[in-house]
Structures are given as C-alpha cells and as structure tokens.
N, C-alpha and C positions, 0 to 999 in steps of 0.2 A: 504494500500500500504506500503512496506517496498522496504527502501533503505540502503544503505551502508552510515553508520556513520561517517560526515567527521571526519577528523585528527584537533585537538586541540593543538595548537603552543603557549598558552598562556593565561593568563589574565590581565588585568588592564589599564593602559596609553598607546595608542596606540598597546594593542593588534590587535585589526581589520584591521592593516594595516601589520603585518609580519604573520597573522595565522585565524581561525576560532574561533570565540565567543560564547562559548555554543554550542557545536555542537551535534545537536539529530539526530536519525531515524524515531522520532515520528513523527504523524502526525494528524491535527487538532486544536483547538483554533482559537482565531480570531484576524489577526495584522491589526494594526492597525498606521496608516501612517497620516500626517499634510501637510499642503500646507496653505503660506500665502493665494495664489491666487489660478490659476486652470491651466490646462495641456495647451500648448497653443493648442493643440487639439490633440483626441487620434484614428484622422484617421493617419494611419502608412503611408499616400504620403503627410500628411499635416502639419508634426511638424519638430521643427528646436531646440525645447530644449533638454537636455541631459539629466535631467532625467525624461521625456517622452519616449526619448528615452529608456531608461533602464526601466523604469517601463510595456511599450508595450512588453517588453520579456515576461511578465509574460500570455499577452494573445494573441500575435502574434509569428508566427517562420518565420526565414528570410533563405534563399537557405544556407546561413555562421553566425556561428553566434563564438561571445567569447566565451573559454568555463569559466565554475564555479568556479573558484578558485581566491586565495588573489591576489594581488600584480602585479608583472609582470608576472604570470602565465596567469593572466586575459586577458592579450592581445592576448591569443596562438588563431590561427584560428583553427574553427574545424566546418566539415560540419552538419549542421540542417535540412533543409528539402532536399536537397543535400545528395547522397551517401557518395558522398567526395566532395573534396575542386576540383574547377575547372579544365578540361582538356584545355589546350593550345595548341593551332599549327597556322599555318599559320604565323612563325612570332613575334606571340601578338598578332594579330589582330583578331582570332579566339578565345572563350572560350564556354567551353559545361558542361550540369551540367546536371546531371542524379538523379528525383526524388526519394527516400525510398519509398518503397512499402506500402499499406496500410494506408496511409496519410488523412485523412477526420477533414470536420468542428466540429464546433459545434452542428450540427445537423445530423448528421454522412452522409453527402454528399462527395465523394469523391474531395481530390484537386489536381487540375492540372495544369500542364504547363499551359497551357492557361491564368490560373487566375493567374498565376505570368506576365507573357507577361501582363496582362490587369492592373494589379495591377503599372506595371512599365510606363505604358502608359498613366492613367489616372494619379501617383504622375510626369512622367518630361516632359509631353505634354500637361496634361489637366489643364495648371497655367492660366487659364480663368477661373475657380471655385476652383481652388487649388493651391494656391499663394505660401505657405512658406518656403515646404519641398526643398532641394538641389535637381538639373538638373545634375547630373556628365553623368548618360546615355544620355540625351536627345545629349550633347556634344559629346559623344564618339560613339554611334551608327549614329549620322550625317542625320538624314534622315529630311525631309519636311513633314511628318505628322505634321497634324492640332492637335491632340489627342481626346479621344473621343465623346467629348460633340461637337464640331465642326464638326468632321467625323465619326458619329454611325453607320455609313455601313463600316467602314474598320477595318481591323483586325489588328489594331495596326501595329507601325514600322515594314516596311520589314526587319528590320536589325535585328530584332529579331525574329527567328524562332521558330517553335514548331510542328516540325517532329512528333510526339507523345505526348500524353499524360506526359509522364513521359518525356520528356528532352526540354530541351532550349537548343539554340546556339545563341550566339552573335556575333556578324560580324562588328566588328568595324571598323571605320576609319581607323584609327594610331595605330599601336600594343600601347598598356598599359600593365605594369607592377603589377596594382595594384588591377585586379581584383576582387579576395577573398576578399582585404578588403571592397571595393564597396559592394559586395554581403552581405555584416552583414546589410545594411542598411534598416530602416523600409521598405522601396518605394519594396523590394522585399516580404512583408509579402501579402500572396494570396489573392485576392480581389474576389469574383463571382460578376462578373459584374448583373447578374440575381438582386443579393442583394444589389446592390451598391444605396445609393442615394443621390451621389454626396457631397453638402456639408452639408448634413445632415447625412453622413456615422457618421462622428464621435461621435454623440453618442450613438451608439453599434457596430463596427465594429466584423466584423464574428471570432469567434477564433480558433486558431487552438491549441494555447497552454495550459497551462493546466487549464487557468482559463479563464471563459466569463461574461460577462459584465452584470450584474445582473440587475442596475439601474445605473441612471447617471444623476443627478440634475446640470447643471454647475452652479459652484461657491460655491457650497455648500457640495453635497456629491456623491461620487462614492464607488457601491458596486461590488466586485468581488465575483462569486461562479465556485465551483470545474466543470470543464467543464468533461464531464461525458462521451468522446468521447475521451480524451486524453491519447492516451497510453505510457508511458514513454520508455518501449520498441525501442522508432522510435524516441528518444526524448533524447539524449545523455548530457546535460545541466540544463535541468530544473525538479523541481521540485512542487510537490502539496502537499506541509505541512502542510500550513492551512488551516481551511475549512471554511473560510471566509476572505474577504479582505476588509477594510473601509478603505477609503483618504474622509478625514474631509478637506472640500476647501474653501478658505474665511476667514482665521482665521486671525487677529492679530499678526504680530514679534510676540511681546512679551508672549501671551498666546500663542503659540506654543511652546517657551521656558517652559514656565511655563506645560504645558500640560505632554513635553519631560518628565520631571524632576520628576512628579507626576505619572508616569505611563497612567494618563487618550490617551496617545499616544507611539507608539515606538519608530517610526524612523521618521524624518523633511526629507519627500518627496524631497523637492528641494537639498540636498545634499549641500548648503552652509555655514552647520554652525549656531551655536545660535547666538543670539545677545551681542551687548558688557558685557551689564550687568548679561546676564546668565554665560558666559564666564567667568567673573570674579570671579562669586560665584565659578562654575563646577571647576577652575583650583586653590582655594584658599578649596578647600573641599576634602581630599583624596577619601572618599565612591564617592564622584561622579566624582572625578576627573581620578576612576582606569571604569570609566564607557563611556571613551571618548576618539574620536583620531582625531590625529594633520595631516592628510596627505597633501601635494602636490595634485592639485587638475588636472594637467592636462592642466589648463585654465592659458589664461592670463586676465586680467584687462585692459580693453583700451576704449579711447574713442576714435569717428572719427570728423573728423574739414570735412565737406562736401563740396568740391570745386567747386562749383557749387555758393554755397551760397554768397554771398557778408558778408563779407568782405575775406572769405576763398579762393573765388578765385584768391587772389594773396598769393604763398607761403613764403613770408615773414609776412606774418599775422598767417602764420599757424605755422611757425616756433618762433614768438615770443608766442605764447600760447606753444609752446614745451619747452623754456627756462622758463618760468613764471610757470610753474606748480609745485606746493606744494607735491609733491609727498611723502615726511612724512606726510602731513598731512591726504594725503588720507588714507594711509597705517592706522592711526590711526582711523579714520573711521571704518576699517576692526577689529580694536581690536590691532593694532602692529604687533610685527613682529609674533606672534601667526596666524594673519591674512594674511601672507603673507610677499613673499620678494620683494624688489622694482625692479622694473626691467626696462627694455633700452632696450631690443627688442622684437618683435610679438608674435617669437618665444618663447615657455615655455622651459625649461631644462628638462623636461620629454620627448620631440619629436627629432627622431635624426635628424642631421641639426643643432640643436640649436649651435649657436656659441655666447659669449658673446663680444658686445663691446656697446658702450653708444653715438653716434650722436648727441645727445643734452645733457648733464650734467649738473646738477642743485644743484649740488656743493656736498661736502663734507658729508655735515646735511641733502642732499636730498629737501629743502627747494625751490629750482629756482634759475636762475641767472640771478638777475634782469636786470643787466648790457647788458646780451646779449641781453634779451626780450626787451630792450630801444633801440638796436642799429638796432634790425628787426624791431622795428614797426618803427624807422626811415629810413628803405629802403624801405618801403610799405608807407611811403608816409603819416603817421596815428601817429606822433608821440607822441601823445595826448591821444590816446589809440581810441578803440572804441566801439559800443552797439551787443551784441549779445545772444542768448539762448538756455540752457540745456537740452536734454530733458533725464530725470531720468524716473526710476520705484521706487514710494515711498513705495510701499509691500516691495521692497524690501531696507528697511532698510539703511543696509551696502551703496549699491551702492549711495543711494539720497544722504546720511550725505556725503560722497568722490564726490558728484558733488558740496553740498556746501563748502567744503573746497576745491575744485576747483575754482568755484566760486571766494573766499576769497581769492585764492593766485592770482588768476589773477589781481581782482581788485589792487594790489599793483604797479601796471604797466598803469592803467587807464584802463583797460579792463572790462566792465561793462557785467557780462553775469548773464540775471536770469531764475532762476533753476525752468521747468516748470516740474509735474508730471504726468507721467502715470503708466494705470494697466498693470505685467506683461504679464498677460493673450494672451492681442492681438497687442502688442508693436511692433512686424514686421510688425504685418499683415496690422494695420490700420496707427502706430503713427511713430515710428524710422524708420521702416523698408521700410517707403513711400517715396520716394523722393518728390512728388508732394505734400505731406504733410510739410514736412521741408520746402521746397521751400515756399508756400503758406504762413506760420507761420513763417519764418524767424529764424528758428533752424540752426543752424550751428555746434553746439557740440551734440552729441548723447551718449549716457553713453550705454556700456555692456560688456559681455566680453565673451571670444570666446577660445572654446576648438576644439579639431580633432574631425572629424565625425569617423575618424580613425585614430589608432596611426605610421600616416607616417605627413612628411611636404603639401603631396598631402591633405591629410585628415584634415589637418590646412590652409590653405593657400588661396588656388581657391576662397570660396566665398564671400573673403573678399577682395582681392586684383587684380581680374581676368576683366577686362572690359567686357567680355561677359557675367560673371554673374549678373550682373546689370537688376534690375528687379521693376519692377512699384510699388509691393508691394513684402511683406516678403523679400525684401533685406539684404543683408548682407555685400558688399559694400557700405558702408554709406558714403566713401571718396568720390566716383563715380570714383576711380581709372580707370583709363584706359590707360596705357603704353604699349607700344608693341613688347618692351622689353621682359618687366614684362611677358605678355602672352606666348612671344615665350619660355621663361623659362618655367614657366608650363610646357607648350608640351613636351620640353625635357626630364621635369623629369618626367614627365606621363610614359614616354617609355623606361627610361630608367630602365633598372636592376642590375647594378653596386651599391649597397649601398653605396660606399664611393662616388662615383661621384653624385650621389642622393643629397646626404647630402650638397653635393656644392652649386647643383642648387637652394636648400632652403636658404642656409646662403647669397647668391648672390641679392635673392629675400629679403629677410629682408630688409639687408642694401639699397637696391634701392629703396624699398619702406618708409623706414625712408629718403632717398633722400625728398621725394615728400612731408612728413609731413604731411600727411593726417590720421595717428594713431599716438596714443599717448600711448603708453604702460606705466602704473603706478603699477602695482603687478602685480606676481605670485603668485596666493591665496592658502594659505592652509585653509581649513574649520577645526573648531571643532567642529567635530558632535558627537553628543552623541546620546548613545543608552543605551536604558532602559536595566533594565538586564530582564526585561518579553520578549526579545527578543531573538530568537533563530537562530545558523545558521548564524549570522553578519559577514561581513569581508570588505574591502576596494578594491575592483575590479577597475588594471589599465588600465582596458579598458575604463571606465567612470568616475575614480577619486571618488564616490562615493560607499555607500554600494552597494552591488548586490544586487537588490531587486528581480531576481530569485531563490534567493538559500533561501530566509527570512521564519523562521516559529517562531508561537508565544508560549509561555506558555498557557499550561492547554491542550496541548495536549495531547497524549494517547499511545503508546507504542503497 
C-alpha cells in the first residue's frame, strides 16, 4: 500500500506537538506500545478512557471521526463511515447520516445501519452488562427502551431509525447543536449483533479498521494484525503502516520508562508521560531530550469529595478540604511545572468556555490556606478535623504520590485521610466509579482526572456534573452532583448554536459547580512523552492531547 508522505514541520523538543516526526510512506515493521495496566476495555460501548479511546481508531471506524493531523488540526470533524458530516433539519432535533458504499468487516461481511443503531443501543441502553461507556444518546433520543439484553425482540430505540441499509436518522428530543461531535464517539463503531457476546465482546471486537485483533491476553499482551478487508479508499484518516501491533500490558512505571528509552518499546500507550525520575534524566540529556514533548494535555487533574459520604455531606467539610489542599505539592508529584499548571477551575484552557478565576485560593506558594480550612471545619461543626479515605490508582504513579501529598497537606488541619489503592484497569467499573462501593468503604475522596469526550464544554462537562448521569457503576459523577440549575444549563447549551453564548453557559457551570465543592481541580497536566526515534509518523493530536496512535508506523519498514 502507498500513501502520500506527511509534511515534516520539525525535529527535536516538542516537535510532535507543532509538526510530524519522521514522517514515511513506508509500510511494515512492528510498533510497539506499553501500558502500566490494561484498556479499561476494548468493547467501543464499554470504555471511558482516552486512550482507549484513541487507540480503538486503529480497529474500529465511528459515522465522524478527527481527522490525522498535529495540533488543533486534530480537532477538525471529518466524516468516517458517514458520507459527510451530519444533515440537520427539523430544528436540531432531526440528524441523518448516509453510509460510504462498500463498507465490510473483518471478514468481509457487509456493514450496516442497523449495526450502528444496534451498536448505539447495546453501549446507552444495555448499562445492565455494559456499565462505563457515556449515555449522551440514550439522553437525547429520550425513549423507554429497556436495551437489548432486557428487550431481544425489539429493534432498538424508535428514535433511531434505519430506513435503509445505508442511512440513520435520529429524532431527538430537544434540537442539539453538537451532533458531529457525539458521532466520533466509540458507542457509534458497528457492532453485528449476530457477533456480539455481550461482555465478552471485548476481547475481539469485529473490525472494520484497518487492523483486527489478533490475540488478547488481558493484563498482559495484545496483538494487532493488518485486517485484510480494509480498504483505505473508504477510509479518509487512517492508516496500515505497520504490519504488526504489540501493547505489552502489566508493566511496571518505571520499566516502561526504562523500556521507552531502550527502544525495547515506542510509545507509553497511556499518553501521560514518564515518570519523575525518567523525566529528569530525558530533560537533563539533549539526545533524549530533542526525543520528547511537553504538551497540554486537554485534561484537568481533580478529585471528587462525594456528598453522599459523611462527612462530605455537609459542604463546609468539603470546602475546608478545598482550602487545605497542597496543590504544589501535588503539582510536584507530577514532576513540577513540566507536569503541569495549577489550576482553580474544571474547566482546562484548551476547551472554549474556559474562563479563569480561583473560588478557593491556597495562597500565593499554592500550599493551602490553612486559616480558611480552620474556619470551614468550624462551620461544619468538626473543628478538630476528621477520618476519611483516598481512593488512588497506584499503576498509576503520578496520580497515588498527589493523593499522598494530598493526604499530607490535609492532615495539617487535623484531616486524617488514608490513601487506599486500586488497579486502573477496572477503577469505574468496580472501585471509584461505584457509589455503593464508596459508600460501603467509606471513601469520600476519589483521585482522577477528566478530559472532553469532545473538544466542546458539552464534551467536558455532562458526566461529571449532570444528576442524570449518575450511574451504579462506571460513574463519572463521583460528587453525586445533582442541581437543577446545573442540569437546566446543560440543556441550554446542548441546543444552543451561538459559540459565544455557549461558552457562557460552561463558564456559568464551572463556577456553580465550584459553589457546591464537590471537585477539586489541582493541575492542568502536561505529559512528557517520549518517543523512541524507531518510531515513525508521531505527532500530538488535539483531539486527545496524546500521540495519534492512527497515523503511528514503526522502523524496519519497507518503501
């Protein structure tokens, strides 16, 4: 296969982030990718991390997807298994999508509307066997379908039709504004329900992109091969460079660093950066230092104080853990300000909306202020401080060390919180993401941090701060927010099309929701990720803040 050779904008510090790294036409060799942990799953209605997300481009196509380029090029919509990008009428309240011709699996079976209707029915109705994935349809098409493991005689939401083969139409409630970007999301890559088998889809989902799923060991290793049905012809985004794919899962922080640096790997799968002490070598070494970039990641850093819990259900408890937090110290956790800027609202400065101002101030040094944090836990009635607990992911490094220095600046207020660990892997599904877990265990702090499903305030916002999205498991509301304020805000900006009035209804939601104290925003992370130079085709895509792991090809290919 030959492709058209990207354009090269650069080499060295932060090349990958204004241009293309090494950029070939060749094609073949074998990349080769790390993960502390493992995908939190790689059914496209069942995962909720980012780069899962990003990495499912490589063997699922969505109706919209980003297309392949650096920076803010990366956010551009362009339609994937969609002719084009969505028809409108009614309103808003109508959108129609008309499939590319010639579209088939991995096993060269044709794919159809249907299997996109089934694929969107089983990820935002069937959360009885498929917990984690975002509901934004199940919300905006409004129907009372059970989904299909509950109703296997019905043909998914009325609200979603499928006149033909080749088209959808969605018949919403409420006109929304924001459909094309809805449509990138996994929950639209095609499912044959024939093939489906539920929660055990995800270790081989059907593909349609240009790679299928070869083998899949969880926790250990996942192999990718050249899916042999994919025509790029139909496929305006992605490419088949190499002819082979390995994610090594399970590994160690620090031997993934080390693996980086060695070549024995290319690219750190999770997109957050080595750890402190790679860091310090990578940025104090110019060979490896012109081999690495510093971006903006998109995300913000926060945790949630869950109001539900005792003692968080009074918000003066919640607001004195807002003034007591160390937020240098966490920052340094991250590696400094390499790691990220401190920040004071939900919102990241990549999303438009973002307005800056700080609700809680913890002084000058970023340290806390202790003074405040003494005079809330004397309106709560706790002046003595009180017992509470962390729950971290210790794979992941960075985050646990910024829950013990959490930890550490609380106690200086009498705040006793100890830092319990879990694995990323299934952290929604079974531990953070459970309220009835929290509850049970007496967690009240949750450590994570949360980026846009897509780069609007809608694509940030909803399912972390929305009362309806409050869910038994795979939660993303960890506060248990529920204002109805808050919600009717949403709605407006769901529908509205005015970007500047948009932009209001997010910075409006910030601040109301910093009212409630129930997130604690501490960075806006920049990762330094490095990449091997046996890597080819690298750049920084601001649709996920990480490499594009669609466009990625390795050394020892072939021309």
């Amino acid at each position: 296969m030959t492709t058209s050779k990207p354009t090269e904008t650069g080499s060295g510090f932060d090349a990958g982030v204004h241009g293309v790294v090494r950029p070939t036409n060749a094609t073949g060799g074998t990349l080769r990718l790390v993960r502390t942990d493992d995908f939190d799953s790689l059914d496209p209605g069942n995962t909720y991390y980012a780069y899962t997300w990003n990495f499912l481009r490589l063997i699922g196509r969505t109706l919209v997807t980003f297309d392949t380029a650096p920076g803010k090029a990366g956010q551009r919509l362009v339609p994937d298994l969609a002719e084009s990008l969505g028809e409108s009428s009614d309103g808003g309240r109508t959108w129609t999508y008309r499939l590319r011709e010639g579209l088939v699996y991995e096993d060269g079976s044709p794919v159809t509307s249907g299997d996109i209707k089934y694929a969107i029915a089983r990820s935002n109705y069937g959360t009885d066997v498929l917990g984690v994935g975002p509901t934004y349809f199940r919300q905006l098409l409004g129907t009372e379908y059970g989904g299909p493991w509950r109703e296997p005689d019905t043909d998914g939401p009325v609200t979603l039709e499928t006149p033909d083969d080749r088209t959808l139409v969605f018949r919403l409630r409420e006109p929304f504004a924001g459909m094309d970007l809805l449509a990138t999301m996994p929950s639209t890559t095609p499912v044959p329900r024939r093939l489906d088998t539920g929660a055990g889809y995800a270790t081989g989902p059907v593909a349609t992109g240009p790679y299928r799923v070869a083998s899949y060991t969880r926790g250990k290793l996942a192999v990718l091969e050249p899916n042999p049905y994919w025509d790029k012809a139909t496929d305006p985004v992605r490419y088949q460079r190499a002819s082979r794919i390995e994610v090594l899962l399970g590994v160690e922080p620090h031997e993934v660093d080390r693996m980086l640096i060695s070549g024995e790997a290319h690219i750190d799968m999770a997109g957050f950066g080595v750890q402190p002490l790679a860091q310090e070598r990578i940025l104090a070494d110019p060979e490896l230092r012109a081999n690495a970039d510093n971006p903006l990641t998109g995300f913000t850093w926060i945790y949630c104080l869950s109001s539900n819990i005792a003692p968080f259900d009074n918000v003066h408890c919640r607001r004195a853990v807002q003034f007591a937090t160390d937020k240098l110290a966490m920052q340094e956790a991250y590696g400094g300000s390499v790691g990220g800027d401190i920040a004071t609202t939900i919102l990241p400065p990549t999303i438009d909306g973002y307005e800056p101002f700080d609700r809680y101030p913890v002084g000058d040094d970023g340290t806390g202020d202790l003074e405040a944090a003494r005079a809330e836990l004397a309106l709560a009635g706790m002046p003595d401080g009180f017992k509470t607990k962390i729950a971290a992911r210790k794979d992941r490094l960075k985050e646990y060390r910024a829950a013990e220095a959490l930890a550490a600046g609380l106690a200086r207020v009498g705040i006793e919180a100890e830092v319990l660990d879990f694995p990323s892997g299934d952290y929604f599904e079974v531990y953070g993401g459970s309220p009835s877990y929290l509850a049970e265990h007496g967690i009240g702090i949750i450590m994570f941090g949360w980026g846009a499903d897509f780069p609007d305030g809608y694509g940030f916002l909803p399912q972390i701060v929305d009362g309806r999205a409050i869910k038994e498991r795979g939660n993303q509301n960890m506060g248990e927010l529920d204002d109805p304020e808050i919600n009717d805000l949403l709605d407006q900006g769901a529908t509205c099309s005015d970007p500047v009035e948009r932009a209001r209804i997010w910075q409006r939601i910030d601040r109301l929701t910093m009212e409630h104290a129930v997130i604690v925003p501490y960075l806006y992370p920049r990762s330094l990720l490095y990449r091997h130079p046996d890597a080819r085709n690298v750049f920084v895509t601001g649709s996920f803040g990480m490499y594009d792991y669609a466009a990625l090809g390795a050394a020892g290919a072939e021309d």
